[in-house]
N, C-alpha and C positions, 0 to 999 in steps of 0.2 A: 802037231806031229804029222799030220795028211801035209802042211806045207811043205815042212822037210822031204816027206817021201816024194813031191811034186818037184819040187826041187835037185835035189840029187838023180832024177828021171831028165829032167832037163839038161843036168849038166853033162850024164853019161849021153843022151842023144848027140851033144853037141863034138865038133871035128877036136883032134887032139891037139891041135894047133890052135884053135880058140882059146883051152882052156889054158894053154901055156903063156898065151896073150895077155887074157885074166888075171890069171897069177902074176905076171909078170905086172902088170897094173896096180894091184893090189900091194906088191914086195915094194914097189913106189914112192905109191899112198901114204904107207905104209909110214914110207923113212920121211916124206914132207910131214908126216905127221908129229911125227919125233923130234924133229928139228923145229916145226912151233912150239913143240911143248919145249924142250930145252930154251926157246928165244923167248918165250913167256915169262917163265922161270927167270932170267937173268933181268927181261927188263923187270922184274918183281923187285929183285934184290935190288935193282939201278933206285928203283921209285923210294923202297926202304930206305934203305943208304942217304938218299935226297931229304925222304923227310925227316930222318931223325938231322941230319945238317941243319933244316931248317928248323926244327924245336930248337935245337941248339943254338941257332941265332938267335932266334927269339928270346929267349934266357937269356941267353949275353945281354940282348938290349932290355929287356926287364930292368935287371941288375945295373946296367948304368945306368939306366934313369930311375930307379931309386937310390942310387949311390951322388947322382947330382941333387935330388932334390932333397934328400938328407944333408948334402954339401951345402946348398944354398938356403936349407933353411936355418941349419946353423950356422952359417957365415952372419943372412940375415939376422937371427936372433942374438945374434956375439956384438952387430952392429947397434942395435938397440937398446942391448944393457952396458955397452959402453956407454950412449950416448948420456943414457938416465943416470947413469954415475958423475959421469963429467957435471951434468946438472944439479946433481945432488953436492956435489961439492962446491 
């Protein structure tokens, strides 16, 4: 509280032209501020957006390589009990 009151003495001592400087500094800051927070925000969503793409790749390629190795193993095993038949006859 004594800061505040040390403070608000300093600002009224100061020319009226300072403080409009200040302010005007501040109304600035201010908006650079805003506008990181908005471009934070967006590359947020960019990174999201990314990675759910890349789960999604990821699953696709899951999914085909156990759709080949399913393929191939039943091809493989289709090739073996023909052969054992032809044998067996």
């Amino acid at each position: 509280r004594i800061r505040q009151v040390e403070l608000m003495e300093q600002i009224e001592s100061l020319p009226q032209e300072e403080v409009n400087e200040v302010l005007q500094l501040l109304i600035v800051n201010e908006a650079e501020l805003v506008e990181a927070e908005h471009n934070i925000v967006m590359y947020s969503q960019d990174l999201q957006n990314i990675k759910k793409y890349m789960n999604k790749l990821y699953q696709d390629g899951l999914s085909k390589t156990k759709q080949k190795t399913f393929l191939h193993t039943n091809s493989a095993g289709n090739g073996t009990n023909i052969e054992t038949d032809k044998e067996e006859s």
